[in-house]
MIROVEX-277541 format. One line per field, with one value per residue: residue number from 1; x, y, z of N, C-alpha, C in turn. Coordinates in Angstrom, 2 decimals. Each point is the difference from the previous one (the first is absolute). Layout:
% residues N
i: NUM/...
neast: X/...
nnorth: Y/...
nup: Z/...
caeast: X/...
canorth: Y/...
caup: Z/...
ceast: X/...
cnorth: Y/...
cup: Z/...
This chain:
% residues 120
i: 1/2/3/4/5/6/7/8/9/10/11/12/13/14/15/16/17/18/19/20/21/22/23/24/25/26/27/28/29/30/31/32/33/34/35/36/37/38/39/40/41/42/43/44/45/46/47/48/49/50/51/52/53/54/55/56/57/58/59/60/61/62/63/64/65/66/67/68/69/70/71/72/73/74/75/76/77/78/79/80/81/82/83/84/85/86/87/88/89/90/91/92/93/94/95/96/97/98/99/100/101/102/103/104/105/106/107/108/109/110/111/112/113/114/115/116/117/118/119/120
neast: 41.95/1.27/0.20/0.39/0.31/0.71/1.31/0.37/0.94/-1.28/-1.17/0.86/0.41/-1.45/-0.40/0.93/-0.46/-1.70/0.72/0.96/-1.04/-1.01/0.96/-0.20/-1.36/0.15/0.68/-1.04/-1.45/0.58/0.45/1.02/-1.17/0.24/-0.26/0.47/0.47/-0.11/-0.33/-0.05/0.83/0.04/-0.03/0.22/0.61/0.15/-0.87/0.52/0.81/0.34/-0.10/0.96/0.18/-0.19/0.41/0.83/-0.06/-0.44/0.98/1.27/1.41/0.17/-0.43/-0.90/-0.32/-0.10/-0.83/-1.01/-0.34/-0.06/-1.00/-0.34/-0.18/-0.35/-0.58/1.07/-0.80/-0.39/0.49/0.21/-1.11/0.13/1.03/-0.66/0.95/-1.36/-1.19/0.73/0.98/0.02/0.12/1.00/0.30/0.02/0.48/1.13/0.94/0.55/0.01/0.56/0.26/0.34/0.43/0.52/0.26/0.05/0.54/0.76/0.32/1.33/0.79/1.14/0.66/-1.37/0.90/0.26/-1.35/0.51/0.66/-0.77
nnorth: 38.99/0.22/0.94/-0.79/1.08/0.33/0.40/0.88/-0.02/-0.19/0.96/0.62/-0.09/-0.11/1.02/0.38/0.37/0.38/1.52/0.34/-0.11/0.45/0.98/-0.16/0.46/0.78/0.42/-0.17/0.46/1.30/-0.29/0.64/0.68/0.65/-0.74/-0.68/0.56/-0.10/-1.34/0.28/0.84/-0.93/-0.98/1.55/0.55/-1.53/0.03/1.50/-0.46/-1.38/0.63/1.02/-1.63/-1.19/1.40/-0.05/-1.54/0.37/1.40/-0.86/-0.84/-1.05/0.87/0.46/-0.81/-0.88/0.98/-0.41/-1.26/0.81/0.82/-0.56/-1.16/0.82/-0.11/0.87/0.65/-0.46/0.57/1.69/-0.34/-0.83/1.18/0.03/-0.52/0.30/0.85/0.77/-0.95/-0.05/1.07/0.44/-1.54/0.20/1.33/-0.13/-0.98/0.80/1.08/-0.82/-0.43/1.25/0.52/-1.15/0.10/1.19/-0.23/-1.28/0.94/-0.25/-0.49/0.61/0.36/-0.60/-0.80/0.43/-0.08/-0.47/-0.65/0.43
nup: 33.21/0.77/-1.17/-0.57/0.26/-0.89/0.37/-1.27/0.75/0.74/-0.98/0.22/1.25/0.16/-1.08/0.30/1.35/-0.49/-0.50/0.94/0.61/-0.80/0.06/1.58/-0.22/-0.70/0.62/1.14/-0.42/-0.85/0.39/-0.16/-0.46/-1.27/-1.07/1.06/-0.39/-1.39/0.21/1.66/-0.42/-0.38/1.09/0.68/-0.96/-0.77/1.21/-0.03/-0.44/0.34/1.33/-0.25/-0.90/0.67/0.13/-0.77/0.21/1.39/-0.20/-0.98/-0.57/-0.82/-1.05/0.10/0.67/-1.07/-0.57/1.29/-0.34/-0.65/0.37/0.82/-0.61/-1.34/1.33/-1.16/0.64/-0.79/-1.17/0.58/-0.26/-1.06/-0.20/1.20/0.98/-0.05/0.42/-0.82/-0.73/1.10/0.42/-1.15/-0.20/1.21/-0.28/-0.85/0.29/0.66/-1.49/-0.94/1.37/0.85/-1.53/-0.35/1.22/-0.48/-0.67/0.37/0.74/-0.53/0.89/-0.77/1.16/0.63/0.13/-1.31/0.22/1.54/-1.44/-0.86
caeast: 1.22/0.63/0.98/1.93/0.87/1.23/0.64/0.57/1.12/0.10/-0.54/1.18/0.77/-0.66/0.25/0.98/0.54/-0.42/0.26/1.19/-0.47/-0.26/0.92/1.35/-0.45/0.27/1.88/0.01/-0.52/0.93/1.18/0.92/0.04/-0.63/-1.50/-0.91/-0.28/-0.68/-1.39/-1.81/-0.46/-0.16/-1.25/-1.17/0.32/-0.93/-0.45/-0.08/-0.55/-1.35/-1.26/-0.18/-0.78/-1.51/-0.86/-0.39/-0.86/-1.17/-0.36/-0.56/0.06/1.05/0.92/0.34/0.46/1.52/1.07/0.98/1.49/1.02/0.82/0.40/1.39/1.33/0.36/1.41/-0.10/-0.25/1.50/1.25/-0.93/0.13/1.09/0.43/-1.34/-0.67/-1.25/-0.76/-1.11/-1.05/-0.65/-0.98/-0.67/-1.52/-0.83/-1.10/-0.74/-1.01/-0.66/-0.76/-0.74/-1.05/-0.94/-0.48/-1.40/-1.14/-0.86/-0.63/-0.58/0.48/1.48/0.71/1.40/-0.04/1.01/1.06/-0.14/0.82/1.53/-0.30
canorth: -0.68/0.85/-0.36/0.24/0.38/-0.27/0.72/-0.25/-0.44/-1.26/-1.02/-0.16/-0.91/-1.87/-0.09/0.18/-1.41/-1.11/-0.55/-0.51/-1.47/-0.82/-0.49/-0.66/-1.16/-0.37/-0.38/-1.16/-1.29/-0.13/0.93/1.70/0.35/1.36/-0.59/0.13/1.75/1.09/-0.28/1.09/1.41/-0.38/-0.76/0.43/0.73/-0.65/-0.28/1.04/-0.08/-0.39/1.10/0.89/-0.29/-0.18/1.13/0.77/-0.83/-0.12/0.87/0.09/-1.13/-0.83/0.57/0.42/-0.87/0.04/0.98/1.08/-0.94/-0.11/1.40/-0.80/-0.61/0.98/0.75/0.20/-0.18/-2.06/-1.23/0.39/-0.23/-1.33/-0.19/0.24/-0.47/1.63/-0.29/0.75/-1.24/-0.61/1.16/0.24/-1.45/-0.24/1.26/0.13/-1.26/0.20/1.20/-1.14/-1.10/0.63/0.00/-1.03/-0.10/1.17/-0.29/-1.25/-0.08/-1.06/0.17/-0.85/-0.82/0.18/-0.39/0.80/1.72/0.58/0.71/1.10
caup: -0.40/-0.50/-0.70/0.46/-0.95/-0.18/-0.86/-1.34/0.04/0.42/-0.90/-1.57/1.00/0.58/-1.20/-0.71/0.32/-0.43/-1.38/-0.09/0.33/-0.94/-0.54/0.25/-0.34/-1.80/0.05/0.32/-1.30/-1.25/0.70/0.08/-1.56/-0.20/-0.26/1.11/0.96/-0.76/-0.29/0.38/-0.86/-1.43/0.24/0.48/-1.35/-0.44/0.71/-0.48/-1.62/-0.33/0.53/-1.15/-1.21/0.74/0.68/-1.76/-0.60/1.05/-0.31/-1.47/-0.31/-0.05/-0.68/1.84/0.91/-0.77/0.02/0.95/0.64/-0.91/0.53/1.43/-0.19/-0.51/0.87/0.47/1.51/0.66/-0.37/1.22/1.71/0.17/0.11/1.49/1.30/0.14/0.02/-0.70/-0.46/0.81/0.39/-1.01/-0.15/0.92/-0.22/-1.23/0.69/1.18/-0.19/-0.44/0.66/0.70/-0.50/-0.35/1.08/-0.29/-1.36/-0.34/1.25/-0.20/-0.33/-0.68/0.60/1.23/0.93/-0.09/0.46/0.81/0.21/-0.57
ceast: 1.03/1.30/1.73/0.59/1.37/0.69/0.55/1.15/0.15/-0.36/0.61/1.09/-0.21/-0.11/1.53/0.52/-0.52/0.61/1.65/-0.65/-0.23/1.41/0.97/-1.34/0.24/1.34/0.03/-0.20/0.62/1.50/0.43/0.54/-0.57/-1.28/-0.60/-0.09/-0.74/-1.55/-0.48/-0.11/-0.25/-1.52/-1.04/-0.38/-0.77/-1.28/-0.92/-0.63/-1.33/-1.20/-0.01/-0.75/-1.34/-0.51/-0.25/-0.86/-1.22/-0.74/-0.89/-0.31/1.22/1.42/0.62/1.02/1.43/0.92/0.31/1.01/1.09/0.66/0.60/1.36/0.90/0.27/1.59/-0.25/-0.21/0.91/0.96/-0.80/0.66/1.85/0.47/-1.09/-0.06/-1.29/-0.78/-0.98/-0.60/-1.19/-1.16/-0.59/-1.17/-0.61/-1.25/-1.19/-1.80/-1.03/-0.69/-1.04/-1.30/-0.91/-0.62/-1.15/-0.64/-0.72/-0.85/-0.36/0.64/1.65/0.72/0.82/-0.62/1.18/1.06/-0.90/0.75/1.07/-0.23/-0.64
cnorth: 1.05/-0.77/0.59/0.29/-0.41/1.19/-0.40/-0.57/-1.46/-1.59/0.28/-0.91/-1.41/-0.12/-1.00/-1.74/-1.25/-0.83/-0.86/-1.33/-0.73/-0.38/-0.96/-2.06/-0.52/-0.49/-1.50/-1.09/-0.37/0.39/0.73/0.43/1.14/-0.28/-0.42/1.12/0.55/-0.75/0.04/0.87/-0.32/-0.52/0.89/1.09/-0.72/-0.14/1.43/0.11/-0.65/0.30/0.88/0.02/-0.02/0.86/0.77/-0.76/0.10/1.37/1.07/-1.00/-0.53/0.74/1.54/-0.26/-0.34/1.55/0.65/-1.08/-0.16/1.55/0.10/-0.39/0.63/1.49/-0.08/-0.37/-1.14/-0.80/0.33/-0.95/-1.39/-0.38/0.53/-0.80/1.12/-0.57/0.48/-1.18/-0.49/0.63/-0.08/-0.92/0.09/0.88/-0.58/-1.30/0.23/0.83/-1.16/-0.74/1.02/0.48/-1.16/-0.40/0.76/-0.25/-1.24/-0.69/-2.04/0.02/-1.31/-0.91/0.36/0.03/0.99/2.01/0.42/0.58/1.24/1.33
cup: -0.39/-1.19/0.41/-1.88/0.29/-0.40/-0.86/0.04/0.51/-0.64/-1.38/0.41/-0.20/-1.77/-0.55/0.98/-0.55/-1.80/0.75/0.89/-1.50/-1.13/0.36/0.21/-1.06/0.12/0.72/-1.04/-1.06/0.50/0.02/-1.50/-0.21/-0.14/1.33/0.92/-0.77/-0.17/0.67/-0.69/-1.50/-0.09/0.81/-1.35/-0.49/0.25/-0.19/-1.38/0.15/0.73/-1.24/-0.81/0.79/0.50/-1.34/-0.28/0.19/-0.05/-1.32/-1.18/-0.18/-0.36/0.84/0.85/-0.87/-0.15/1.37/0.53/-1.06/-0.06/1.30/-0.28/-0.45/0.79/1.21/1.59/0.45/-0.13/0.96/1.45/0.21/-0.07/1.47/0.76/0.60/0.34/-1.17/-1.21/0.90/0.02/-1.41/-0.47/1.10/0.01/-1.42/0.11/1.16/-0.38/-1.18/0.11/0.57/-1.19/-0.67/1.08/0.13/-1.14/-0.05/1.78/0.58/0.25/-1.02/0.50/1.69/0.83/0.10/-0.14/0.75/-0.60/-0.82/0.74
């Protein structure tokens, strides 16, 4: 089976088109507002956090898990991620999301959100 790479430029490309798709879905549903451009990146951030906690959680414990999503959050770099349609909240919401879940199935040999492994 041979694999197909991609170059970097191309999958920063199909990147960036997919956040001005999801925004101009959001513009459809709620209409033409700041708040609807800015909540994919608010809602994949969130989404961030809470893998965050659940991988502190899963890793060590509760309190864990509370302080790295709360160092997360007061991270200057997240609050600039969610003021541009950019990929970069995307990016970092399924990243942390996907490194979550793969160890949550290493460990408990079980996934949390079957349906949604693909987007991480």
């Amino acid at each position: 089976m041979r694999t197909i790479s991609l170059p970097t430029k191309i999958v920063l490309l199909l990147l960036a088109a997919a956040a001005l798709f999801l925004s101009a879905l959001s513009f459809k549903i709620f209409g033409v507002s700041t708040v609807a451009c800015k909540l994919q990146s608010l809602l994949a951030m969130f989404l961030g956090f809470y893998a965050t906690y659940r991988l502190g959680e899963l890793l060590f414990d509760k309190l864990t898990g509370r302080l790295a999503a709360c160092m997360l959050c007061s991270c200057e770099a997240f609050i600039f991620f969610t003021n541009d349609v950019r990929t970069d909240a995307l990016l970092a919401g399924a990243v942390i999301f996907g490194i979550w879940q793969v160890t949550a199935f290493l460990k408990t040999n079980k996934t949390v959100f079957s349906s949604a492994d693909s987007a991480g």
